[in-house]
TIMI-2910 file (N, C-alpha, C, CB; in pm, 1 decimal, decimal comma, always signed):
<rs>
+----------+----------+----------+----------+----------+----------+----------+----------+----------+----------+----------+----------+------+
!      n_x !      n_y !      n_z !     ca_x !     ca_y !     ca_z !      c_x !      c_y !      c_z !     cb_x !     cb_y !     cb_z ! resn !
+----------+----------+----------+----------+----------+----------+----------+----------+----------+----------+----------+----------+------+
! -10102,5 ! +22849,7 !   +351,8 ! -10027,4 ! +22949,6 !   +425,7 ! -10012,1 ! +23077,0 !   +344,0 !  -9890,5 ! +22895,1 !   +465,0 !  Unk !
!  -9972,4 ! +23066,0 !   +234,3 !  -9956,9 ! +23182,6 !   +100,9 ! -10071,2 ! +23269,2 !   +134,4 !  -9976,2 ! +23116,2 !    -78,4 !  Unk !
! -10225,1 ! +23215,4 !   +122,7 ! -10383,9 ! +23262,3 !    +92,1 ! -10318,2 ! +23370,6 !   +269,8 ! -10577,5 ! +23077,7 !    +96,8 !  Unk !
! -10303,8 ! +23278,1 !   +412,4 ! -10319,3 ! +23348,7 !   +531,6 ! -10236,7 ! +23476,8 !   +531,1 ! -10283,5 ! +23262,3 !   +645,0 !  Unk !
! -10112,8 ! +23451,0 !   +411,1 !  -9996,5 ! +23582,2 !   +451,5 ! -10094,8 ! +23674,9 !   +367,3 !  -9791,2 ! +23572,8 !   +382,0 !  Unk !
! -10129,7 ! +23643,4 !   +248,6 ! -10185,4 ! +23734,0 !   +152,7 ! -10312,2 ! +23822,8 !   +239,1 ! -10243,6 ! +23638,6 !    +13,5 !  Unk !
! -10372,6 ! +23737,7 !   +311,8 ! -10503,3 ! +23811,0 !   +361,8 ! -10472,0 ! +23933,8 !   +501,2 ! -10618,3 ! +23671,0 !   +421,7 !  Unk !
! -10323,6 ! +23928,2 !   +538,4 ! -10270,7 ! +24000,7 !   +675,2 ! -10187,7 ! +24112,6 !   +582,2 ! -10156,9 ! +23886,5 !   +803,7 !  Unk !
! -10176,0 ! +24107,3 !   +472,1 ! -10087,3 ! +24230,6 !   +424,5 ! -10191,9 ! +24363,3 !   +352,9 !  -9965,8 ! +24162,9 !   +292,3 !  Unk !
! -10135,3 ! +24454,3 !   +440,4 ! -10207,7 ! +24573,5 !   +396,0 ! -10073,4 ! +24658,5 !   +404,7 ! -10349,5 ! +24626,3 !   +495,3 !  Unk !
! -10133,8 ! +24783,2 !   +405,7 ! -10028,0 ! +24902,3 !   +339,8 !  -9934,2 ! +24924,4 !   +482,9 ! -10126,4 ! +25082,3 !   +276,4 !  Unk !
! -10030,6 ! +24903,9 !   +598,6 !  -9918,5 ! +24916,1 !   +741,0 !  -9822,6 ! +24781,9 !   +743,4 ! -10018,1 ! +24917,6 !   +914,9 !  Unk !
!  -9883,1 ! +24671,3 !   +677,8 !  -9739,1 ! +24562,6 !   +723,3 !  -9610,6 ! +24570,3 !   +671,0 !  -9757,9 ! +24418,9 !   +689,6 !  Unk !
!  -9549,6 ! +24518,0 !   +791,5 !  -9393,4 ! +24510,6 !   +823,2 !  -9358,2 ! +24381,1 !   +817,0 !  -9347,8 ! +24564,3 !   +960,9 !  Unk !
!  -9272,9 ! +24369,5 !   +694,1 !  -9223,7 ! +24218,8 !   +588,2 !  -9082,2 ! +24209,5 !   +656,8 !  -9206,3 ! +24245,2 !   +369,3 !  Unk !
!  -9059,8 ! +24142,8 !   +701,9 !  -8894,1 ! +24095,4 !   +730,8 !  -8837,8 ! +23993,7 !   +625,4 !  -8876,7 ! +24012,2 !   +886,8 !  Unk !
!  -8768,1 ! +24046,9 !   +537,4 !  -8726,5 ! +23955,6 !   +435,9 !  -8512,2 ! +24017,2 !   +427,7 !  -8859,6 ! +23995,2 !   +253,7 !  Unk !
!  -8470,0 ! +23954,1 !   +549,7 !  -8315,2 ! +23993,2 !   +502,0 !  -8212,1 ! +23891,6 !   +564,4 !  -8268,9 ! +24155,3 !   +556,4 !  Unk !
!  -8130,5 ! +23871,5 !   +497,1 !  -7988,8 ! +23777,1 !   +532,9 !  -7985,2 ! +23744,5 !   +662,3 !  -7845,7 ! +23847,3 !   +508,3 !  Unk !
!  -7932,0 ! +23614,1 !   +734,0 !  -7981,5 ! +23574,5 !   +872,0 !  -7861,8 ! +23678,0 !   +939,2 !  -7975,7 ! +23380,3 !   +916,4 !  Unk !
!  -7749,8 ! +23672,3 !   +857,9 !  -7657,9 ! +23726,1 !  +1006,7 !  -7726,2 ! +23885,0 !  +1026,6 !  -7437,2 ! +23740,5 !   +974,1 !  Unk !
!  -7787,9 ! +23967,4 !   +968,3 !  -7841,2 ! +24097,1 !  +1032,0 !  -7980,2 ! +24071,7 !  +1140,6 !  -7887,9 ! +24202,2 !   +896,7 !  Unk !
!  -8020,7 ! +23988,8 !  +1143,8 !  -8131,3 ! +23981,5 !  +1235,9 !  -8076,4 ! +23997,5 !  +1365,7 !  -8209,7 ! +23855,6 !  +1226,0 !  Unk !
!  -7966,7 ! +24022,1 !  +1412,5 !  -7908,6 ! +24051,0 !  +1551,5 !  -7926,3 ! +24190,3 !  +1581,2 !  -7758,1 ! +24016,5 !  +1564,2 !  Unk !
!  -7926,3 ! +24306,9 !  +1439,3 !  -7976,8 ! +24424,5 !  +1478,3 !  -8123,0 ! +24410,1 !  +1395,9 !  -7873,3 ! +24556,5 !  +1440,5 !  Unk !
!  -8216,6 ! +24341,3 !  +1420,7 !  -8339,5 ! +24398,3 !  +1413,8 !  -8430,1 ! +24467,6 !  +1523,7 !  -8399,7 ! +24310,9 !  +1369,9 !  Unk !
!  -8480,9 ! +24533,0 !  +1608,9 !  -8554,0 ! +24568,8 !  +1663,8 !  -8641,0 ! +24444,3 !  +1714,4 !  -8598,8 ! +24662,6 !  +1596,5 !  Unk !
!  -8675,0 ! +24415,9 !  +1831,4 !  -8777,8 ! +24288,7 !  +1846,1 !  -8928,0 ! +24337,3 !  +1865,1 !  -8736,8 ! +24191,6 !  +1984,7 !  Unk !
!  -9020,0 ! +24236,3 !  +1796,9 !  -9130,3 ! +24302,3 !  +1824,5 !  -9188,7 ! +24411,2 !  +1705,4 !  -9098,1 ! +24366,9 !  +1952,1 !  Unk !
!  -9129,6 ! +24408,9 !  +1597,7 !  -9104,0 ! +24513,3 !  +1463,7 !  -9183,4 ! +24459,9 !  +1361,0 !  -8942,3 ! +24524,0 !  +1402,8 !  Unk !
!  -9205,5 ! +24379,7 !  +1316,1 !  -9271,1 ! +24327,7 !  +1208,5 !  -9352,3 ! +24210,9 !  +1194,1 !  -9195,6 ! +24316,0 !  +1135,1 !  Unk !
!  -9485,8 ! +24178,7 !  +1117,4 !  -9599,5 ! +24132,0 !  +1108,6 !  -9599,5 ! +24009,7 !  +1023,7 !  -9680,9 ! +24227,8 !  +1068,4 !  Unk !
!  -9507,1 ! +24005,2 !   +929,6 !  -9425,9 ! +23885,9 !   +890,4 !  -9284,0 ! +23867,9 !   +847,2 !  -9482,4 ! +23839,8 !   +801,3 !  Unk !
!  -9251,5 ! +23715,5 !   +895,3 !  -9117,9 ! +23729,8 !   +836,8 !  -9087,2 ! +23569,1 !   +724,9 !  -8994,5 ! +23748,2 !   +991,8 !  Unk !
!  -9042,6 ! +23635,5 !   +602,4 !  -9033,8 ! +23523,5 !   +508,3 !  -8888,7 ! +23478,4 !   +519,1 !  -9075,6 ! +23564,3 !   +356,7 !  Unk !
!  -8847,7 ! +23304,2 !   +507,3 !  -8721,9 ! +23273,4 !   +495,2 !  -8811,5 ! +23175,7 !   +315,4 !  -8627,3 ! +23170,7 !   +673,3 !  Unk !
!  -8762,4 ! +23239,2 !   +267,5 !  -8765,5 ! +23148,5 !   +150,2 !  -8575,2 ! +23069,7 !    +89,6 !  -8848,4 ! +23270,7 !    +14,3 !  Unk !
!  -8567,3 ! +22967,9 !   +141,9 !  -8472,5 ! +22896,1 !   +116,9 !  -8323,8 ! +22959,4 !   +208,0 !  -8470,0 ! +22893,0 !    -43,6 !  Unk !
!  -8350,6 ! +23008,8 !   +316,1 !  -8282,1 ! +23038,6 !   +378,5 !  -8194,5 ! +22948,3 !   +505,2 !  -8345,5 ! +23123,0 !   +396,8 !  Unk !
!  -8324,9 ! +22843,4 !   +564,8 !  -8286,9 ! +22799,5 !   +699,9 !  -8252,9 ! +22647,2 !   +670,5 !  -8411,0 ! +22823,8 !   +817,5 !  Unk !
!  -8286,0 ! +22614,4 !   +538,9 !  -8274,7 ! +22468,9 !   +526,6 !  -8088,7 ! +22416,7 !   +578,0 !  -8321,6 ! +22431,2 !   +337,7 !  Unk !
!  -8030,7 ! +22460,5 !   +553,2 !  -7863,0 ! +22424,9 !   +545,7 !  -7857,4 ! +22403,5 !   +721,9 !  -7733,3 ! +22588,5 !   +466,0 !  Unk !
!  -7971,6 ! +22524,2 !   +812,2 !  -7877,8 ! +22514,6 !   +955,5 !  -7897,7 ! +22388,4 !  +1028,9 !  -7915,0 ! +22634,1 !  +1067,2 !  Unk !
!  -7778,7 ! +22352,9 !  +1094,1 !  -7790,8 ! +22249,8 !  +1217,4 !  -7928,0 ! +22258,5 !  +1344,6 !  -7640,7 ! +22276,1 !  +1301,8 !  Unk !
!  -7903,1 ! +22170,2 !  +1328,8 !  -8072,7 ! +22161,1 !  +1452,5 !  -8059,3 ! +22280,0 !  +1601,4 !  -8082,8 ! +21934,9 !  +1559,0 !  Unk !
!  -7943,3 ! +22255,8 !  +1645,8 !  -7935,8 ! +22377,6 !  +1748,4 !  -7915,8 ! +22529,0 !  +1665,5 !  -7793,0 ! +22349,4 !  +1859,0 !  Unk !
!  -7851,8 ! +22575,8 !  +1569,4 !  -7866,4 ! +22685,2 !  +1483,6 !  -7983,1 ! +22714,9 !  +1436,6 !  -7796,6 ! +22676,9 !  +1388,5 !  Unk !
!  -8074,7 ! +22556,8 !  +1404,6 !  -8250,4 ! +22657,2 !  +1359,2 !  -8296,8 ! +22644,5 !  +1465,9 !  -8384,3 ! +22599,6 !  +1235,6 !  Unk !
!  -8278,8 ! +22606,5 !  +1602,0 !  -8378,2 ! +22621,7 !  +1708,0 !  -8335,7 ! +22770,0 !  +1785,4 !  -8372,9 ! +22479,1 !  +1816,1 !  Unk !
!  -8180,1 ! +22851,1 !  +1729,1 !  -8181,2 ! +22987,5 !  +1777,3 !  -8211,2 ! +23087,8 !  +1684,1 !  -8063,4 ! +23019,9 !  +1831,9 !  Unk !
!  -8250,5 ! +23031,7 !  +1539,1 !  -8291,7 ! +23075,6 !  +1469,8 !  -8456,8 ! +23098,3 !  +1450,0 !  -8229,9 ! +23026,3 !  +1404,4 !  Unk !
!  -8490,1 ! +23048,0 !  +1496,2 !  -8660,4 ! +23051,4 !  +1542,2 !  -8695,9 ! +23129,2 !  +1639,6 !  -8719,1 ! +22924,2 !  +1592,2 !  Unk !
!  -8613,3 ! +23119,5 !  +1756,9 !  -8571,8 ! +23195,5 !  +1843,0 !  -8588,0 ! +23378,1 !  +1838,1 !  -8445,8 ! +23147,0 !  +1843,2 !  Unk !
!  -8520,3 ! +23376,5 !  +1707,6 !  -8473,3 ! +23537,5 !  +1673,4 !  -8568,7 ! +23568,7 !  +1589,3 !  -8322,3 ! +23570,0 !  +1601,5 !  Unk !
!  -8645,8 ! +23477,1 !  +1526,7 !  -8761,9 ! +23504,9 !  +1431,2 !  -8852,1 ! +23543,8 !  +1520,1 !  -8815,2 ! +23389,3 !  +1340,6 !  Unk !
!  -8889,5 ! +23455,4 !  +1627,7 !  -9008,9 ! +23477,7 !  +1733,6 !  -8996,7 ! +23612,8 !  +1751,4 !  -9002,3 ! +23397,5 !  +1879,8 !  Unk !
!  -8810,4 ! +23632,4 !  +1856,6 !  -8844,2 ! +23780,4 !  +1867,7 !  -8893,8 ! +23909,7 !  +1794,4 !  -8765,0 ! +23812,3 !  +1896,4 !  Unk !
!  -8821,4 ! +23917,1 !  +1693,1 !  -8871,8 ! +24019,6 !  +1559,2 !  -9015,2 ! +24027,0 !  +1527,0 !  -8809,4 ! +23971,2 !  +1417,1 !  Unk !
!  -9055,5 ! +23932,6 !  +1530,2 !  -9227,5 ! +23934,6 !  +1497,3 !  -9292,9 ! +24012,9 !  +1612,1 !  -9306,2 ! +23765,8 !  +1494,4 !  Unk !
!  -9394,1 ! +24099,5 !  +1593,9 !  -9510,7 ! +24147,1 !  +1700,2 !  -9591,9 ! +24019,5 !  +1726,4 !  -9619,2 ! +24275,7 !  +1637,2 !  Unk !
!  -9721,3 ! +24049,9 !  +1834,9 !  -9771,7 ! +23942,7 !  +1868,3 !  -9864,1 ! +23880,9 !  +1755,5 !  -9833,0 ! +23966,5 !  +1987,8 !  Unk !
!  -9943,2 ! +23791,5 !  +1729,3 !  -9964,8 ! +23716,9 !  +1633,4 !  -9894,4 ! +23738,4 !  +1485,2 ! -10091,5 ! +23720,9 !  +1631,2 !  Unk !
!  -9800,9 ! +23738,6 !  +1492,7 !  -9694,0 ! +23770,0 !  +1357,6 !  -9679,5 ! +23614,8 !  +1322,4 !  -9512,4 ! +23861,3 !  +1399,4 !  Unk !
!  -9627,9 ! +23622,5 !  +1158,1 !  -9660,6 ! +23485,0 !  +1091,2 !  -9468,0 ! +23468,6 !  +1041,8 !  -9816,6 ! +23500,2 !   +922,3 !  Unk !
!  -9514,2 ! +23343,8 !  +1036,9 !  -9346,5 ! +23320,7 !   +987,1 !  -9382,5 ! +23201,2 !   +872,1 !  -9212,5 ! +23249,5 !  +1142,6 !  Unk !
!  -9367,0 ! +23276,5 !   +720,7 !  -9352,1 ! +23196,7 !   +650,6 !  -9219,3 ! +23087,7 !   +608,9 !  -9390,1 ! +23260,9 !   +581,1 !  Unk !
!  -9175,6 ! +22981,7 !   +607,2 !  -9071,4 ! +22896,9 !   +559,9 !  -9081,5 ! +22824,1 !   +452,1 !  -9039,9 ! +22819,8 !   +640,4 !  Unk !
!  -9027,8 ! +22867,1 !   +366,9 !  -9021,6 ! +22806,9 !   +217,3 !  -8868,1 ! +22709,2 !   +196,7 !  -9023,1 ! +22958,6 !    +93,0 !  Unk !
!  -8885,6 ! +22531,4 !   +220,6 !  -8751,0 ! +22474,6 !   +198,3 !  -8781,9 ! +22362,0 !    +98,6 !  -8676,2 ! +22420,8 !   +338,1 !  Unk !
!  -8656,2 ! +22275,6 !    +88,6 !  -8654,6 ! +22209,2 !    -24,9 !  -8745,2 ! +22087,3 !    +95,1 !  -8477,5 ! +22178,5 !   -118,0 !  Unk !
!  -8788,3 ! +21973,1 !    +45,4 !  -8812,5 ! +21852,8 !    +61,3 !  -8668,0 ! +21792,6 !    +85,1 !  -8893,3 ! +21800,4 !    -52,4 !  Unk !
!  -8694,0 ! +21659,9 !   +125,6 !  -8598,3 ! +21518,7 !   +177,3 !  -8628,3 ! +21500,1 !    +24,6 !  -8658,9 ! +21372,4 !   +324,3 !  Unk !
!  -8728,9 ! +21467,2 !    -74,9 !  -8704,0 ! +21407,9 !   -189,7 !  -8648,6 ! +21485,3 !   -307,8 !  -8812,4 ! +21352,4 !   -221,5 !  Unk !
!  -8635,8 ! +21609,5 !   -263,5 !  -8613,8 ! +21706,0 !   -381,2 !  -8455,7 ! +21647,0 !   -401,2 !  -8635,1 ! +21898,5 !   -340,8 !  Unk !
!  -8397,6 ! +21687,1 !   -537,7 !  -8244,1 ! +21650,9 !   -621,0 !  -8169,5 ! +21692,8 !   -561,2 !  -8204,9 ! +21697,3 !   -754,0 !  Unk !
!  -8212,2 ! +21895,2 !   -545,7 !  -8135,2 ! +21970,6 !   -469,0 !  -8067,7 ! +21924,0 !   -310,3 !  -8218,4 ! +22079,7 !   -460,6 !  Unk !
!  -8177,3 ! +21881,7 !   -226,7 !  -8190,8 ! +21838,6 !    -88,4 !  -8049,2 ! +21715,0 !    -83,7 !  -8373,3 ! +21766,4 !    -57,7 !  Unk !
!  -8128,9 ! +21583,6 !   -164,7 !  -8029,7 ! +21454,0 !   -174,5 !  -7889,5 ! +21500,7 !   -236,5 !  -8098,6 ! +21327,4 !   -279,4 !  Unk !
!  -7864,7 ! +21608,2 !   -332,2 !  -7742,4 ! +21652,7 !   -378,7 !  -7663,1 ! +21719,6 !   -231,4 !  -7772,1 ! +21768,3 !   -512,0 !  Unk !
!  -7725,8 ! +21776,8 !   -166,7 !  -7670,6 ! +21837,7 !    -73,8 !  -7587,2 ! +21826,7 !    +33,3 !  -7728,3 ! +21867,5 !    -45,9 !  Unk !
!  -7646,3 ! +21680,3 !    +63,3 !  -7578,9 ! +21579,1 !   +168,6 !  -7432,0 ! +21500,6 !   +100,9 !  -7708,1 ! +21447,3 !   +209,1 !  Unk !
+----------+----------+----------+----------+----------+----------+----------+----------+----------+----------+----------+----------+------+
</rs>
C-alpha cells in the first residue's frame, strides 16, 4: 500500500492528514489521500463505520485511504483493553 500511495503523489496531491473531530469542516471531494496513522484504532464499530463514512466523503474519486493500526497481538493493543 506504502509503494501505491508513493506512486499517486506528485506536486498537485492533496494529503489529508488532521485530528478526526475537524473533518466535519473539510470540504468533500478535496483530497487524493487521506492518512489515519494510529488514529481510528480506539473507535467503536458504529463510530468507525461514520468515520469511513467522512473519509469516503473528503476523498475525490479514486482517492486512497491509508490506515496504519496496532494488531490484536501487539502489547500496546492487549494493554488497551
Amino acid at each position: 500500500m506504502v509503494n501505491l500511495i508513493k506512486k499517486n503523489i506528485n506536486s498537485k496531491t492533496k494529503l489529508f492528514f488532521d485530528a478526526l473531530p475537524y473533518m466535519k469542516n473539510v470540504p468533500n471531494n478535496n483530497y487524493d489521500i487521506a492518512l489515519d496513522c494510529m488514529c481510528s484504532y480506539t473507535l467503536k464499530v458504529n463510530d468507525f463505520k461514520i468515520y469511513i463514512r467522512n473519509v469516503h466523503n473528503i476523498l475525490k474519486k479514486n482517492g486512497l485511504l491509508y490506515i496504519e493500526t496496532l494488531s490484536k497481538k501487539s502489547d500496546l493493543y492487549k494493554n488497551y483493553k
